[in-house]
C-alpha positions in Angstrom: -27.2 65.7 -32.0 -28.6 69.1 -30.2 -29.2 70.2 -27.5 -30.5 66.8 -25.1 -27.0 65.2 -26.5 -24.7 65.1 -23.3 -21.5 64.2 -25.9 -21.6 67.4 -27.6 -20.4 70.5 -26.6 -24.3 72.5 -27.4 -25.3 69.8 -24.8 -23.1 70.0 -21.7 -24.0 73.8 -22.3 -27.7 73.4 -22.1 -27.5 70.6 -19.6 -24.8 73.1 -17.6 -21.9 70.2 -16.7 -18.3 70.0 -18.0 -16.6 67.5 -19.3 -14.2 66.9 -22.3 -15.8 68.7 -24.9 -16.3 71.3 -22.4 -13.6 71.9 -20.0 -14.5 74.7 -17.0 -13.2 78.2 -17.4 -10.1 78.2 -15.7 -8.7 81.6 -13.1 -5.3 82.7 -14.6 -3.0 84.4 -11.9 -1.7 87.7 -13.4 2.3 87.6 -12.8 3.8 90.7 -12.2 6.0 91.2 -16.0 8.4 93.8 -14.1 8.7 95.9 -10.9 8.0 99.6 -10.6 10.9 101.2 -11.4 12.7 103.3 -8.5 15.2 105.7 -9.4 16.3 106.6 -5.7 17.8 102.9 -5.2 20.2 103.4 -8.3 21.8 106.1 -7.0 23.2 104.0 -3.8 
């Protein structure tokens, strides 16, 4: 097992595909936690 393996994970590195043992980098979305806080709209 090294780096010419395709099963391992030092392989699909040096090989550069994905699979199983190494799943592709996923984007995560950044979600707003809270909205600015306006202090004009509380006063309505």
């Amino acid at each position: 097992m090294g780096k010419g393996d395709r099963k391992t994970k030092r392989g699909k590195i040096f090989l550069g595909s994905y699979g199983r043992l190494r799943p592709p980098r996923r984007k995560f979305k950044i979600k707003p936690t809270s909205l600015p806080h306006d202090p004009d709209k509380e006063l309505m």
